[in-house]
N, C-alpha and C positions, 0 to 999 in steps of 0.2 A: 388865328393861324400865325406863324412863325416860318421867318424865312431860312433856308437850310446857309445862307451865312454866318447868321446868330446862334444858330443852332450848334455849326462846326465850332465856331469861337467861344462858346459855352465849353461845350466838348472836350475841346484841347485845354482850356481853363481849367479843367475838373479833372481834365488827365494829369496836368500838373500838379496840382495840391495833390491830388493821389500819391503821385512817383514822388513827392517832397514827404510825403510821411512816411511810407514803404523807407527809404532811405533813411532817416532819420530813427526810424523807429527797427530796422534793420541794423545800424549803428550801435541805439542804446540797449539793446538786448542783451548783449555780451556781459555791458559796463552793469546793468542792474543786476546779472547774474552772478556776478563777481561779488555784489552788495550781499546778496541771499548769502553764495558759500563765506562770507566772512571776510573776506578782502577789504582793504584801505586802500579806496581812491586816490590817487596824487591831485593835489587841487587842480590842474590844468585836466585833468579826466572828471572831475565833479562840474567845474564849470561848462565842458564840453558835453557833459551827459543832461546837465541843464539848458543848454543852447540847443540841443538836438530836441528835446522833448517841448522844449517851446516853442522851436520850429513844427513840429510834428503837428502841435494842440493848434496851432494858426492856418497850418496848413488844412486841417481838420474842419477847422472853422469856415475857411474858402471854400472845401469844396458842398460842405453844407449850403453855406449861401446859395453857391451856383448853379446846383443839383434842385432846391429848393425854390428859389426866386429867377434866377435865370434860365434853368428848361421846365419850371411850372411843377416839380414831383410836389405831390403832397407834404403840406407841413402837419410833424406829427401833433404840433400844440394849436395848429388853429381852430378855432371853435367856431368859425363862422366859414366854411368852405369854399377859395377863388369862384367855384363854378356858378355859387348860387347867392353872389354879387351880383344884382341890377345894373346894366350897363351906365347907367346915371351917378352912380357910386363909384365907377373906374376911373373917371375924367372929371374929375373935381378939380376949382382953383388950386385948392389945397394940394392936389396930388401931383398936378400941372408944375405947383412952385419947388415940391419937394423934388420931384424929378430935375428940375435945372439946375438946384443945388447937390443932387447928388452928381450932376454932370461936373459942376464947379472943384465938388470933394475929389473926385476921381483923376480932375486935371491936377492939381496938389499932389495929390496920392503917387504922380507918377514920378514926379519930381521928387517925392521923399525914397522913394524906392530906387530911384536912379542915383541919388544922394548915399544908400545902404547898400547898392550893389546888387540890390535882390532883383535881380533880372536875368534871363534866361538864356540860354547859347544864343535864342535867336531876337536876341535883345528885347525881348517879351517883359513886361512890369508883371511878376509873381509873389506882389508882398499886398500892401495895403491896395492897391491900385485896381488887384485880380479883386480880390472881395467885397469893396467898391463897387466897381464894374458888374458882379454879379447882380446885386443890389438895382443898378441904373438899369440894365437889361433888364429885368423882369418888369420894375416899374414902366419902361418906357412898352412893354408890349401889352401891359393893362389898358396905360394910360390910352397910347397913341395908335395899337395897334400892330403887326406886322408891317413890315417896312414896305411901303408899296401897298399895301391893302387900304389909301387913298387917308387918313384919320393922322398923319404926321403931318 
């Protein structure tokens, strides 16, 4: 079970990455269309069409995470199904340590984002920090459970 805080913070997480591609990939539309009819880039438009589409691929990549590991959608490569995990295989030392270091990565994470600017009107970390986070979320609701469901 999942608490509807994590749930919204997923949410808006993945709303983000969304509206970061949509835009980015609304941007580079024009500029690749320009490539097809024959057009010459000016480098400041080649490097901005490249900045856009690897914001776009990252952004991409976040909301996968988040969608995926943090509200629990199926992963289309897993061969071995979250559901039909043994509770004894959720809460392993192992998964125990990788969750604290991914808590560690995430604290960094925000700092290198805060560092690049990639933060949001409402001073929200949407670079490394978001996809991070997506990562930490999911593991901490295997590991330890919903927040309050007494196993944190």
């Amino acid at each position: 079970m999942t608490t509807t805080s994590d749930n919204q913070e997923a949410l808006d997480a993945a709303a983000r990455a969304i509206q970061t591609i949509q835009h980015g990939v609304g941007r580079a539309l024009p500029l690749v269309q320009g490539l097809i009819e024959g057009r010459t880039l000016q480098p400041d438009q080649q490097d901005g069409l490249i900045t856009l589409l690897a914001d776009s691929s990252r952004a991409a990549g976040s909301a996968s995470e988040i969608l995926v590991y943090g509200l629990g959608a199926a992963n289309p490569g897993l061969r071995v199904d979250r559901d039909a995990l043994p509770l004894e295989l959720l809460s392993t030392s192992a998964s125990r340590t990788l969750h604290a270091m991914l808590q560690e990565c995430q604290a960094l994470a925000r700092e290198v984002d805060q560092e690049r600017g990639w933060v949001d009107s409402d001073g929200e970390c949407i670079g490394w920090a978001e996809t991070i986070g997506a990562l930490e979320l999911g593991l901490r609701r295997e590991v330890f459970g919903a927040r309050g469901g007494g196993r944190e």
